[in-house]
OpenMM code with the backbone's topology and positions (N, CA, C; nanometers):
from openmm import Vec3, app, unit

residues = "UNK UNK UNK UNK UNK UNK UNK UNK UNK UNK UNK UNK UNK UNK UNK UNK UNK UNK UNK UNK UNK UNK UNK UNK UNK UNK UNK UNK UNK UNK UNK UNK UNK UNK UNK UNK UNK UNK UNK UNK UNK UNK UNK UNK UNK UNK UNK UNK UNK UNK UNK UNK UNK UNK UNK UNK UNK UNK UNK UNK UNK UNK UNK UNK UNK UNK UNK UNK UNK UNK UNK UNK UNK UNK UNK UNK UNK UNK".split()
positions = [
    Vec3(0.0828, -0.1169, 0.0000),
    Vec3(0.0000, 0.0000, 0.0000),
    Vec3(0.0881, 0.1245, 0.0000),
    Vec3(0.0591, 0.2333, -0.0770),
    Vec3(0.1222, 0.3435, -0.1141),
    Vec3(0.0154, 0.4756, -0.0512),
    Vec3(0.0898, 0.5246, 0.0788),
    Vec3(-0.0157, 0.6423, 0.1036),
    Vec3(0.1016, 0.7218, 0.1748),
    Vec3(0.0448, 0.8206, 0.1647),
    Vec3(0.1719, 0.9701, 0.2378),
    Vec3(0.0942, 1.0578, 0.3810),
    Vec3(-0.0362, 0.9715, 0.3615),
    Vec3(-0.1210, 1.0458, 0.4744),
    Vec3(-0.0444, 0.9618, 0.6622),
    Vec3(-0.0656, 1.0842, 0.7177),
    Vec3(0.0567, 1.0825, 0.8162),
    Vec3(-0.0513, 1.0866, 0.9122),
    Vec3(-0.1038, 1.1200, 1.0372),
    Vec3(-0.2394, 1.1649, 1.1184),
    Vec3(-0.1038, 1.1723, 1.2902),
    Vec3(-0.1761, 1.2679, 1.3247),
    Vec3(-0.0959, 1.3190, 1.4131),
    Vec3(-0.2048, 1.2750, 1.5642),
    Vec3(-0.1418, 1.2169, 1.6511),
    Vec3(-0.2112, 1.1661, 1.7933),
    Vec3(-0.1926, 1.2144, 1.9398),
    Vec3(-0.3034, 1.2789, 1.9549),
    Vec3(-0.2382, 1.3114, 2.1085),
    Vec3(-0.3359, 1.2198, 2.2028),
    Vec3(-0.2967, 1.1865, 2.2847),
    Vec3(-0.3925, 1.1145, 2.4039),
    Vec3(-0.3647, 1.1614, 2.5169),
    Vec3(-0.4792, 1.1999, 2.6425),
    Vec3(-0.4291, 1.2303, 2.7274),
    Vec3(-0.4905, 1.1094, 2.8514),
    Vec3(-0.3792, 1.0411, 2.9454),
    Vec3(-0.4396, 0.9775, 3.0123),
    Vec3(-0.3520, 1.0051, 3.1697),
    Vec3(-0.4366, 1.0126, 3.2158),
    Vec3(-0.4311, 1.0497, 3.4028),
    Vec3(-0.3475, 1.1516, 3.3826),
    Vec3(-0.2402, 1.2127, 3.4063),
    Vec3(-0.1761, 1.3631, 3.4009),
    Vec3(-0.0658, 1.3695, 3.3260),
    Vec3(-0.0668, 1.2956, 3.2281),
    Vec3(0.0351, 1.2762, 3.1285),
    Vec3(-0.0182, 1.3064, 2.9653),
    Vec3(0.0582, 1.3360, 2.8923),
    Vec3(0.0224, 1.3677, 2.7360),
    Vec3(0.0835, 1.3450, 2.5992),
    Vec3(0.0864, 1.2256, 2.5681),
    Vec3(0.1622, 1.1561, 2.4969),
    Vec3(0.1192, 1.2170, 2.3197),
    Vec3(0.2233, 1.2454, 2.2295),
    Vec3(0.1677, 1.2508, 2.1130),
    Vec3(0.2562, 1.1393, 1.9779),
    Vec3(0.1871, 1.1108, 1.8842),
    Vec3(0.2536, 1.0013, 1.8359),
    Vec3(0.2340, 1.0534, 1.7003),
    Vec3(0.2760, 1.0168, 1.5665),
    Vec3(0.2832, 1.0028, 1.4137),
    Vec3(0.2653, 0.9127, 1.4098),
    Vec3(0.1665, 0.8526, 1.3162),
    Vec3(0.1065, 0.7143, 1.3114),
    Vec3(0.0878, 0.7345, 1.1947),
    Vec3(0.1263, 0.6535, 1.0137),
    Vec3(0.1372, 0.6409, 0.9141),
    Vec3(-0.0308, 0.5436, 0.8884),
    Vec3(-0.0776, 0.5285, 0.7872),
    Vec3(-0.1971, 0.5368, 0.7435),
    Vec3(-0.1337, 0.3922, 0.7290),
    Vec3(-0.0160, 0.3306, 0.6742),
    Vec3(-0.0276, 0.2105, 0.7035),
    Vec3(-0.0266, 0.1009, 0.7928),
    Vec3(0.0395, 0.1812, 0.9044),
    Vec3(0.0366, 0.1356, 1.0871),
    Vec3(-0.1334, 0.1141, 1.1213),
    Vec3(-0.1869, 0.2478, 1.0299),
    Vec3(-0.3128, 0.1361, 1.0785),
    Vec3(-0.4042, 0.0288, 1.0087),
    Vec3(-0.3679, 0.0144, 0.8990),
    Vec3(-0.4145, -0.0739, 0.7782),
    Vec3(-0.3635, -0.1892, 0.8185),
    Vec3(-0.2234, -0.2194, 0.8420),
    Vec3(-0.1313, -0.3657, 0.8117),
    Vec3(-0.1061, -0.3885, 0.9738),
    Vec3(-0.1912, -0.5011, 0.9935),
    Vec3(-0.1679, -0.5839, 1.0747),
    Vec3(-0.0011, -0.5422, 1.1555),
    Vec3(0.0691, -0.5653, 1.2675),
    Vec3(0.2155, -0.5848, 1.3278),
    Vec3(0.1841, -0.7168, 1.2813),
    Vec3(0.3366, -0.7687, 1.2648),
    Vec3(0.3222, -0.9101, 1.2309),
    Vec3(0.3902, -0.9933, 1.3814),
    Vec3(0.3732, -0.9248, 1.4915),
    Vec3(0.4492, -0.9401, 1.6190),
    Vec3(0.3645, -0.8990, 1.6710),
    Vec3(0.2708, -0.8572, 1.6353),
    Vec3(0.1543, -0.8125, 1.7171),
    Vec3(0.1796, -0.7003, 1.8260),
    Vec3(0.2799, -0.6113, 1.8152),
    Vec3(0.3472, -0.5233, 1.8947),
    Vec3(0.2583, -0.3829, 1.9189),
    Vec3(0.0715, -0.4166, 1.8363),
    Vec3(0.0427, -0.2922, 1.8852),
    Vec3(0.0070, -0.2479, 1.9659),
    Vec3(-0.0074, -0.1032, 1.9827),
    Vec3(-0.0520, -0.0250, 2.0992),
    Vec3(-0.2232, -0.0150, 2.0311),
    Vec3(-0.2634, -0.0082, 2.2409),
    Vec3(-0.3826, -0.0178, 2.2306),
    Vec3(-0.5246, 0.0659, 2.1225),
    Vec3(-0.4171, 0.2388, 2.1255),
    Vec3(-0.4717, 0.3102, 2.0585),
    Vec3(-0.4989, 0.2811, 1.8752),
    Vec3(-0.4112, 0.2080, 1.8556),
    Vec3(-0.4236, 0.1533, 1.7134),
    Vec3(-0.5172, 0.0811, 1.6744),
    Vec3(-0.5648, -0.0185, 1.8041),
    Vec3(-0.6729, -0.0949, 1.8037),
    Vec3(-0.8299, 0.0162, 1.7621),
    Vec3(-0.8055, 0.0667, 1.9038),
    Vec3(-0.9055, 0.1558, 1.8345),
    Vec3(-0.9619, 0.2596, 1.7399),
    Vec3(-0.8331, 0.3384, 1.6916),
    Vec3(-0.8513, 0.3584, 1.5754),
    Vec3(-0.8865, 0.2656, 1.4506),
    Vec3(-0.8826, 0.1532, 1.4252),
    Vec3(-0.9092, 0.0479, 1.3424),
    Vec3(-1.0934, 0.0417, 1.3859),
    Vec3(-1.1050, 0.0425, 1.4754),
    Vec3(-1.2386, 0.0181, 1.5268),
    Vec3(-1.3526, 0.1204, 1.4246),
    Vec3(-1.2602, 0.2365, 1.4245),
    Vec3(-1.3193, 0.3838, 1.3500),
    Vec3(-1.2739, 0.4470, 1.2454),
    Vec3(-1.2235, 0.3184, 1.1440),
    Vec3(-1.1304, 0.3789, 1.0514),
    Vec3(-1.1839, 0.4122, 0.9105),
    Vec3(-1.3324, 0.3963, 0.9076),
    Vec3(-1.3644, 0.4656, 0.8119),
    Vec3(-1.3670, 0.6057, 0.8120),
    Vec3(-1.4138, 0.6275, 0.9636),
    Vec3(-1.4327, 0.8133, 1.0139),
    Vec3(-1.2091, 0.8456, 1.0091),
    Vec3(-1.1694, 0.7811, 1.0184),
    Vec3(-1.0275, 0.8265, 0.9941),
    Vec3(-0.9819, 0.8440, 0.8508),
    Vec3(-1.0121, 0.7713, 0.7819),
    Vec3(-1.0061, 0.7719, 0.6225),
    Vec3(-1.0958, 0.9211, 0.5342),
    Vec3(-1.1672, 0.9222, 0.6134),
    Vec3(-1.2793, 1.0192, 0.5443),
    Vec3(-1.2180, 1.1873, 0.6084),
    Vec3(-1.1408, 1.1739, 0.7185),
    Vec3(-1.0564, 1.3139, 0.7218),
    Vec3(-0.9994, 1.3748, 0.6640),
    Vec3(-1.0171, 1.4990, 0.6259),
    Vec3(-0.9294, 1.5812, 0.5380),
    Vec3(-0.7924, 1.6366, 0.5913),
    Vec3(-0.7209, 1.6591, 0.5317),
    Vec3(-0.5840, 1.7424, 0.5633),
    Vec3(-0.6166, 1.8737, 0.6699),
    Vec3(-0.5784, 1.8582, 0.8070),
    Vec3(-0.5819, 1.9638, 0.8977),
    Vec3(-0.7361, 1.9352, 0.9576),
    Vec3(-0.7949, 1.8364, 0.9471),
    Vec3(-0.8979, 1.8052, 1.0030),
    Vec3(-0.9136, 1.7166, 1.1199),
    Vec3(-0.9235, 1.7219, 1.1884),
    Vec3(-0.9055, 1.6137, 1.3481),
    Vec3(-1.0642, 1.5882, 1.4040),
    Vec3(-1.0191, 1.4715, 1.4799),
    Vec3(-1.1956, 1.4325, 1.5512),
    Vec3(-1.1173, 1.3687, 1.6915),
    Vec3(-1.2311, 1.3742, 1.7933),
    Vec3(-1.1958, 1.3351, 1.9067),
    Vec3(-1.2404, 1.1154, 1.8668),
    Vec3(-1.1570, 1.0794, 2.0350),
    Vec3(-1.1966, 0.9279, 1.9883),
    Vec3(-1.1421, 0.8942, 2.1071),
    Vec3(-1.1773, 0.7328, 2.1403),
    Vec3(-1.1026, 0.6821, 2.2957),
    Vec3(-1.0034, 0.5924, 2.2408),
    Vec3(-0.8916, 0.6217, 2.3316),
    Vec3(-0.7814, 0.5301, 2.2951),
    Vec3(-0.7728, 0.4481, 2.3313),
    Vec3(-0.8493, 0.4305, 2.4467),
    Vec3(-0.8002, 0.3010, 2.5708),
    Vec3(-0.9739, 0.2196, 2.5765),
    Vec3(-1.0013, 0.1676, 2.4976),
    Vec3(-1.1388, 0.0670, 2.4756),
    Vec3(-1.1737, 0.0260, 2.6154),
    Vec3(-1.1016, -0.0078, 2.7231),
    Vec3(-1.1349, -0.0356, 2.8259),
    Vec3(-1.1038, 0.0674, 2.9734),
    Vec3(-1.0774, 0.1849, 2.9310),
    Vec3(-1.0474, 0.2732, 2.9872),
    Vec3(-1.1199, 0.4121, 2.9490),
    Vec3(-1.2358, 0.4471, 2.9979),
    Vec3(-1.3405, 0.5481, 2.9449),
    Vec3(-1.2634, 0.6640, 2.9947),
    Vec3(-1.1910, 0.6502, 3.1371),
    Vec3(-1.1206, 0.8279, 3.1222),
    Vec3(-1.0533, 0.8341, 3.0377),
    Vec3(-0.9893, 0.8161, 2.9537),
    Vec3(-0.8244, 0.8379, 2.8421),
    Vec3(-0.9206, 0.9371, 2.7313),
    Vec3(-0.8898, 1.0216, 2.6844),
    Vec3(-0.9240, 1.0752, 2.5813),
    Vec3(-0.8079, 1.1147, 2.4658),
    Vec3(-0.8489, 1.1371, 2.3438),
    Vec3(-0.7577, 1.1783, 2.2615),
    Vec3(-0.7684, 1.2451, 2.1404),
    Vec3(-0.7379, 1.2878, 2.0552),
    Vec3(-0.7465, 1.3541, 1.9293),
    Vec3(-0.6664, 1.3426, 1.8266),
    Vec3(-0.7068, 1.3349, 1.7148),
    Vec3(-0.6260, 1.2660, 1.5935),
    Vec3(-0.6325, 1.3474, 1.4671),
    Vec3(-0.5763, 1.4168, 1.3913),
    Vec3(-0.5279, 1.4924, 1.3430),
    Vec3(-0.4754, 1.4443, 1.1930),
    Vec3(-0.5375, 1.4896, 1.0749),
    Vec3(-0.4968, 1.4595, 0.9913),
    Vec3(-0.3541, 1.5634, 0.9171),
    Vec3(-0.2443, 1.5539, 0.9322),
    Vec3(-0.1066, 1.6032, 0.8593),
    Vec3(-0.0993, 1.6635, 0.7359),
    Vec3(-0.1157, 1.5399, 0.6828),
    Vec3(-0.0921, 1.5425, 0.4990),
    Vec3(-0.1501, 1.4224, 0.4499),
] * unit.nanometer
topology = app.Topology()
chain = topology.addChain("A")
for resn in residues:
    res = topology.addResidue(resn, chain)
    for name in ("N", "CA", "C"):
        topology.addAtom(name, app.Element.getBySymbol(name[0]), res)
C-alpha cells in the first residue's frame, strides 16, 4: 500500500500527554508481532471516520477501549 497520509495523535491519560505520528499504514497492516498499541486498536475500530478526514482536520476518539477516562485527538497532517 502506497499512502503519504501521516495523522498526528495526542492522548491524554491520568496527568500525562503523549503525542505520536502514526502512518496510514500502521493502521491498515496488521504488526506481524503483534506489537500494537492499544490506541491503534481503536482507531481500526473507527477507521472509516479516519479515512474520510481531510488534511488539517481532526476528531476526538477513545484510545483506551477499556479505559473510558483516556481521551484523545487525531489529526490529519498530509
Amino acid at each position: 500500500m502506497n499512502s503519504n497520509r501521516v495523522y498526528q495523535i495526542a492522548i491524554a491519560e491520568a496527568s500525562n500527554i503523549y503525542t505520536y505520528d502514526v502512518p496510514l499504514a500502521a493502521l491498515i497492516a496488521p504488526d506481524k508481532q503483534d506489537n500494537n498499541f492499544e490506541y491503534i486498536y481503536s482507531l481500526r475500530d473507527i477507521l472509516d471516520n479516519v479515512l474520510d478526514l481531510k488534511i488539517n482536520e481532526s476528531m476526538y476518539f477513545q484510545p483506551n477501549r477499556d479505559n473510558k477516562n483516556t481521551k484523545a485527538i487525531i489529526l490529519r497532517r498530509n
